[in-house]
C-alpha positions as CSV (number, residue, x, y, z in Angstrom):
1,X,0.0,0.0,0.0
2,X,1.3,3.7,-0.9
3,X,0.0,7.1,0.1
4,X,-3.1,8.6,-2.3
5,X,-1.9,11.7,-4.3
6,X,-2.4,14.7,-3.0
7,X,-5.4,16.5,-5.0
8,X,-4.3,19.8,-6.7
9,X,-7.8,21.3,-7.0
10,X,-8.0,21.1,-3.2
11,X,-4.7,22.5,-2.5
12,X,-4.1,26.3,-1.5
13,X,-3.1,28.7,-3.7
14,X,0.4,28.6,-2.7
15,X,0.7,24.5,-2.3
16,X,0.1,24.9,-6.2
17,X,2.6,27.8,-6.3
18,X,5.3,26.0,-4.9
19,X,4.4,22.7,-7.2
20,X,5.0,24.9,-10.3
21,X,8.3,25.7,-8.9
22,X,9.6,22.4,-8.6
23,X,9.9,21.4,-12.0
24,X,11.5,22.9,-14.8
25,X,11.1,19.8,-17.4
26,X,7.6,19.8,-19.0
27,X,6.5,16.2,-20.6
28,X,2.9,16.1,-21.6
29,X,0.6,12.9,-22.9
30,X,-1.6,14.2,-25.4
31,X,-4.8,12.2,-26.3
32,X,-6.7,12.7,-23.2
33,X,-4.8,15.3,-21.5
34,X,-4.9,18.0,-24.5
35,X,-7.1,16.9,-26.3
36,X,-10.3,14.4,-27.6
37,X,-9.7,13.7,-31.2
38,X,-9.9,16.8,-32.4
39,X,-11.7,18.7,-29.4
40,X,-8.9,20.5,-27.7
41,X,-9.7,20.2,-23.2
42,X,-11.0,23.4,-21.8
43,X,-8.0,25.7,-21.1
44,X,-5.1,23.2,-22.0
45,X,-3.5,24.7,-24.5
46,X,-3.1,28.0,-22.2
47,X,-1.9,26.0,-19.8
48,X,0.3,24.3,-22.0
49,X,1.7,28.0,-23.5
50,X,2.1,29.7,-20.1
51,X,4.6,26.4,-19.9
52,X,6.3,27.5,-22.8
53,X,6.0,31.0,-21.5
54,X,8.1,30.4,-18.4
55,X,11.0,29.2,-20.0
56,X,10.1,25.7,-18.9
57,X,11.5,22.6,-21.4
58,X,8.0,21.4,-23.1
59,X,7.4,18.0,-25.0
60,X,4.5,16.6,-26.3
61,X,5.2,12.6,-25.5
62,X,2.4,10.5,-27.4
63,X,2.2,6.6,-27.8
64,X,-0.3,7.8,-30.7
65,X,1.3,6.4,-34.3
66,X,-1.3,7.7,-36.6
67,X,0.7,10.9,-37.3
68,X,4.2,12.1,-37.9
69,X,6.2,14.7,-36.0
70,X,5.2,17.6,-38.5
71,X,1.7,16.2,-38.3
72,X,1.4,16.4,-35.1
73,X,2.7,20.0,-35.4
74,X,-0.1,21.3,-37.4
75,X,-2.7,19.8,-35.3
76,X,-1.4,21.4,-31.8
77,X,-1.1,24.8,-34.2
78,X,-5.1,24.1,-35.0
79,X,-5.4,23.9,-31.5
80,X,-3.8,26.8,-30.4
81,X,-0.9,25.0,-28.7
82,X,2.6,26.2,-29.2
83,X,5.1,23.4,-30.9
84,X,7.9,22.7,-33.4
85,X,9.0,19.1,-34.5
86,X,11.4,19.1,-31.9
87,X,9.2,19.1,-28.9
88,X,7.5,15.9,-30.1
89,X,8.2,12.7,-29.2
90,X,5.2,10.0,-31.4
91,X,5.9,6.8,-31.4
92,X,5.9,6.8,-35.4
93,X,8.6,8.7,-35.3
94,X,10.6,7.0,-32.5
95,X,10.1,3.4,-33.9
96,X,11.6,4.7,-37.1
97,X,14.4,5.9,-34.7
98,X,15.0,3.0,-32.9
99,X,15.2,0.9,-36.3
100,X,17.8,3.3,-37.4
101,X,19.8,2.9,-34.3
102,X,19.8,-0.8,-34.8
103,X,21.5,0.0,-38.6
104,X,18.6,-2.0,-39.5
105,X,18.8,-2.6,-43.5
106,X,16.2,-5.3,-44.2
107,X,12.3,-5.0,-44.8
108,X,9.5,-4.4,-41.9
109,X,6.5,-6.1,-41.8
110,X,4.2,-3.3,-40.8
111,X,0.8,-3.3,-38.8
112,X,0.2,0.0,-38.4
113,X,-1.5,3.0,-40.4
114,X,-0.1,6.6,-42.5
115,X,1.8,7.7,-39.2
116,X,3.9,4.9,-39.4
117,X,4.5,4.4,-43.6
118,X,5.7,8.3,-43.8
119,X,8.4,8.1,-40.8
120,X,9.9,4.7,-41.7
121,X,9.9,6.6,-45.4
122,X,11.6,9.2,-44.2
123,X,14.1,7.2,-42.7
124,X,14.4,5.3,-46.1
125,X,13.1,2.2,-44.1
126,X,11.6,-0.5,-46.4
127,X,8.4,-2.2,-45.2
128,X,5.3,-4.1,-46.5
129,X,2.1,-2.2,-47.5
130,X,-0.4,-1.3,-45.0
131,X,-4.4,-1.5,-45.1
132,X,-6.8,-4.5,-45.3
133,X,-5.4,-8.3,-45.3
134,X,-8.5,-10.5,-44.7
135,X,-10.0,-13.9,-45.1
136,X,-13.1,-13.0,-47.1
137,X,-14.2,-16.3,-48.0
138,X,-12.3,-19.3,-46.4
139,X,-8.9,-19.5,-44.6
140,X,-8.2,-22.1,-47.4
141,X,-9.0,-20.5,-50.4
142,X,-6.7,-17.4,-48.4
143,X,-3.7,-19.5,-47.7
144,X,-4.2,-21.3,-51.4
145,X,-4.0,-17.5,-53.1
146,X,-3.0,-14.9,-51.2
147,X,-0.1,-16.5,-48.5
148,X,3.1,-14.9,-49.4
149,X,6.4,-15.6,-47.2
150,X,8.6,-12.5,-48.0
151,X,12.6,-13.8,-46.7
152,X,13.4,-10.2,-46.9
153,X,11.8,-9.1,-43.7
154,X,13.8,-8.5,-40.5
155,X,11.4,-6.9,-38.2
156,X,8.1,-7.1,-37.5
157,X,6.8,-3.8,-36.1
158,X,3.5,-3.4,-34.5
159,X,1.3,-0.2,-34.2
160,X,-2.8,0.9,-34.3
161,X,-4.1,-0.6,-37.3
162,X,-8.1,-0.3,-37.6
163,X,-7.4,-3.3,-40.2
164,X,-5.8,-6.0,-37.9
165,X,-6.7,-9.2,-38.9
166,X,-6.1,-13.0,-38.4
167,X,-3.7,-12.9,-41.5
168,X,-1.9,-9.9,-40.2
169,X,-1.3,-12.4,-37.2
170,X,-0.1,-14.9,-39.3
171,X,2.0,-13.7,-41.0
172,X,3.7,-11.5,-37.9
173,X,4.0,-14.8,-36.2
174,X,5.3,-16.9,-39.0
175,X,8.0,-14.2,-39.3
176,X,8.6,-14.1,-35.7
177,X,9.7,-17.9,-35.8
178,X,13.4,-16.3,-36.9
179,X,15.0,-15.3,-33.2
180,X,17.2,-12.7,-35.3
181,X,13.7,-10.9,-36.5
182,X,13.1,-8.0,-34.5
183,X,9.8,-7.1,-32.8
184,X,9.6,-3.8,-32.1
185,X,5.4,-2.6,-30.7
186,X,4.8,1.2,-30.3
187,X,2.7,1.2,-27.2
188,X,1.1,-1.3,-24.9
189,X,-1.9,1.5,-24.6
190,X,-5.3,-1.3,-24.3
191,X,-7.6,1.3,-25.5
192,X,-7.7,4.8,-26.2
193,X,-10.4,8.2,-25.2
194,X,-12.9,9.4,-27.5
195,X,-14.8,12.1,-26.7
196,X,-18.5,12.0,-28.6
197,X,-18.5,8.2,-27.8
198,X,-17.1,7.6,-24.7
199,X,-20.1,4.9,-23.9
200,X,-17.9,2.8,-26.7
201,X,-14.4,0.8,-25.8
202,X,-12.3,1.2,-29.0
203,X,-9.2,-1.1,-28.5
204,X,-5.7,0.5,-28.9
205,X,-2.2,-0.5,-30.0
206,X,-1.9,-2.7,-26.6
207,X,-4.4,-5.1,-27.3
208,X,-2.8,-6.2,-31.3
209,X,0.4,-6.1,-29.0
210,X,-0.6,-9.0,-26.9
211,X,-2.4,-10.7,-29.3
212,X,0.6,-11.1,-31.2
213,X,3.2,-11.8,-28.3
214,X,0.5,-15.0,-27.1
215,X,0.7,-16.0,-30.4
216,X,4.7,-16.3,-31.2
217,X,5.3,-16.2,-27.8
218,X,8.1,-13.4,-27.6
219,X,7.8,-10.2,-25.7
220,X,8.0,-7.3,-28.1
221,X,10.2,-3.9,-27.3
222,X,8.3,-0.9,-26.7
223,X,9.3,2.4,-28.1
224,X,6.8,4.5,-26.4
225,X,5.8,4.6,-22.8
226,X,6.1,3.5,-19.8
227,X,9.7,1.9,-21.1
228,X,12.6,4.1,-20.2
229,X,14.5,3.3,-23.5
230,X,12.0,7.0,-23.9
231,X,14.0,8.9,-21.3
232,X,17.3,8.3,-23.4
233,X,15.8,9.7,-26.3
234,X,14.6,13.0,-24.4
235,X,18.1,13.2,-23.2
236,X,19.2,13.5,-26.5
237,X,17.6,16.4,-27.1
238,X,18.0,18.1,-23.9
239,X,19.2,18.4,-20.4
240,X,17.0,17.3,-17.6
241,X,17.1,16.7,-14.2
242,X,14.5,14.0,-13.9
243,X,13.6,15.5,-10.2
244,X,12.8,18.7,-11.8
245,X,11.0,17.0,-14.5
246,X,7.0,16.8,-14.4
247,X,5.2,14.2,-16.8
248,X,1.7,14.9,-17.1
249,X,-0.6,11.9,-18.3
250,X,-4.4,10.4,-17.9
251,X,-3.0,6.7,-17.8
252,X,-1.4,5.0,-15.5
253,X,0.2,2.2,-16.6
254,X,1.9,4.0,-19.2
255,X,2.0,8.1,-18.8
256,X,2.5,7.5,-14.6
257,X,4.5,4.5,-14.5
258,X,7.1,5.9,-17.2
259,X,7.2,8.8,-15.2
260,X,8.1,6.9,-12.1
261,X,10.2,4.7,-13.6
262,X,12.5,7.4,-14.8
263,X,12.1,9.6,-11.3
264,X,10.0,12.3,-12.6
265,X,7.5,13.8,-10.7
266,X,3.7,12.6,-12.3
267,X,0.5,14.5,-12.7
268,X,-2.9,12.4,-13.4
269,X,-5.1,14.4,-15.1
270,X,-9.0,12.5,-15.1
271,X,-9.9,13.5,-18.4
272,X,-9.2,10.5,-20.1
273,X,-8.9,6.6,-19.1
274,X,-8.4,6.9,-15.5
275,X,-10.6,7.7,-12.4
276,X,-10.1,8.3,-8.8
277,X,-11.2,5.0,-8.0
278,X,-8.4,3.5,-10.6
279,X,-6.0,5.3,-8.4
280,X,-7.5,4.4,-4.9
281,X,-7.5,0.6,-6.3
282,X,-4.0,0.7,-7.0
283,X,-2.9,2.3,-3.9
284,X,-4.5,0.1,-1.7
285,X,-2.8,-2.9,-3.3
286,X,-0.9,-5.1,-1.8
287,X,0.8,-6.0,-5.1
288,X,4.2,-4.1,-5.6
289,X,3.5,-3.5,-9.4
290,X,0.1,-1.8,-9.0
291,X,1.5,0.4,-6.3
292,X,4.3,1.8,-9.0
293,X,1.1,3.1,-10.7
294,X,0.0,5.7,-8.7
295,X,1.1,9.2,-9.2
296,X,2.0,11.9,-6.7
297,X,-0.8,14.7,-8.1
298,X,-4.0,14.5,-9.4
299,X,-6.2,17.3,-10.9
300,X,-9.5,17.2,-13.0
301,X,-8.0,18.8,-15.7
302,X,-5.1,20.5,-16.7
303,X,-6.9,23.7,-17.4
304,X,-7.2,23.7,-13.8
305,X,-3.5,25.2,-13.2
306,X,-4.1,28.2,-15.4
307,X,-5.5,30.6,-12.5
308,X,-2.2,29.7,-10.4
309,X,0.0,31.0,-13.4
């Protein structure tokens, strides 16, 4: 069991005062903290500029794939939020990254969507074509026409992809037989917020993630949160003292546990996935693991911090 976090929108003006203080580092989820699809949160993106504002380092750090870097740019510009391509870190860009890193120079097998094509392009990265791959009469007549083994691949990467399908599985797996073939995922995140129909559950990244690792049995590596392989990428591009560093997120098993993980301070907002009662579950644990998921400071939404600024 661990201590609840203390509650921001019940803390005095100069508690919150003294909380803005104490970090100079600025790392921000964005689906669900900023934003709804395209329905910017009440007041985030002044909160998010009065960052800026104060000289504090800002990044926008998204497991979201569908978009690249400069994509992501024009839609916190339509939003009104302040941002170059250097203060975001999407996991379409940073599995492209990690690919480089690895001097990789054979072909991905890509589940995924647009995001993912145009940053693995850029990095002159071949890979198979996205979109639909479906049985659409019999898994015999499929295997008899369509089933293709390709010896050029070398990784199998692993994103959203509103067309994952049982062949998309096979194929992954079949691939995934070869120990040298890499499998790289871009988030475990299970599901993801959307605002006009939040009475649905619309599966996320995490849950073609799974699927796959049950299925060849190997764990894939994560290039977005909660792994720290993240931090090393941030401290690329800038100095940091993860003490003074804040990261801001609405899920905890990714946004808070990366941020504990790494030593940052962590701020659930509960405009997205998580509730108060997620948190009071996990802090009442007896389980080790769920305890690493509660953050130090809560607040109902970002906006919230504006007044104090």
């Amino acid at each position: 069991m661990v201590p609840m976090p203390k509650n921001l929108n019940t803390a005095t003006a100069n508690e919150i005062k003294k909380f803005l203080a104490s970090f100079d580092t600025v790392l921000s989820d964005c689906d669900g903290v900023l934003w709804l699809e395209k329905q910017m949160i009440e007041n985030s993106q002044h909160t998010m500029n009065k960052f800026f504002e104060s000289n504090k380092k800002v990044f926008y750090v998204t497991n979201n794939n569908s978009l690249t870097r400069e994509e992501f740019v024009e839609k916190c510009h339509s939003l009104g939020f302040k941002a170059t391509k250097e203060n975001i870190l999407c996991t379409s860009f940073l599995a492209a990254k990690y690919l480089k890193s690895l001097n990789f120079n054979k072909k991905v097998y890509l589940i995924g969507n647009q995001g993912l094509v145009k940053e693995l392009q850029k990095a002159n990265i071949k890979h198979t074509d996205i979109g639909p791959d479906q049985v659409e009469s019999t898994l015999d007549s499929y295997v008899k026409t369509k089933l293709k083994y390709d010896p050029d691949i070398g990784a199998v990467l692993i994103g959203f992809d509103a067309h994952f399908s049982y062949p998309k599985v096979l194929k992954a797996a079949t691939y995934l037989k070869n120990p040298d073939c890499h499998f790289i995922a871009t988030s475990t995140d299970e599901t993801f917020p959307v605002g006009e129909k939040e009475q649905f559950v619309f599966p996320g990244s995490g849950a073609f993630v799974r699927c796959l690792e049950a299925v060849s049995g190997r764990k894939a590596f994560v290039v977005g949160k909660p792994n720290v392989y993240l931090k090393n990428i941030i401290r690329e591009l800038a100095d940091f003292d993860p003490s003074r560093t804040l990261m801001i997120g609405d899920r905890c098993n990714t946004d808070i546990l990366f941020g504990n993980n790494c030593g940052f301070q962590t701020l659930l907002v509960l405009t997205g996935v998580t509730s108060v009662s997620d948190v009071e579950k996990y802090a009442n644990s007896t389980d080790t693991e769920e305890n690493k998921l509660v953050p130090q400071f809560f607040i109902n939404k970002l906006g919230d911090l504006l007044p104090h600024m």
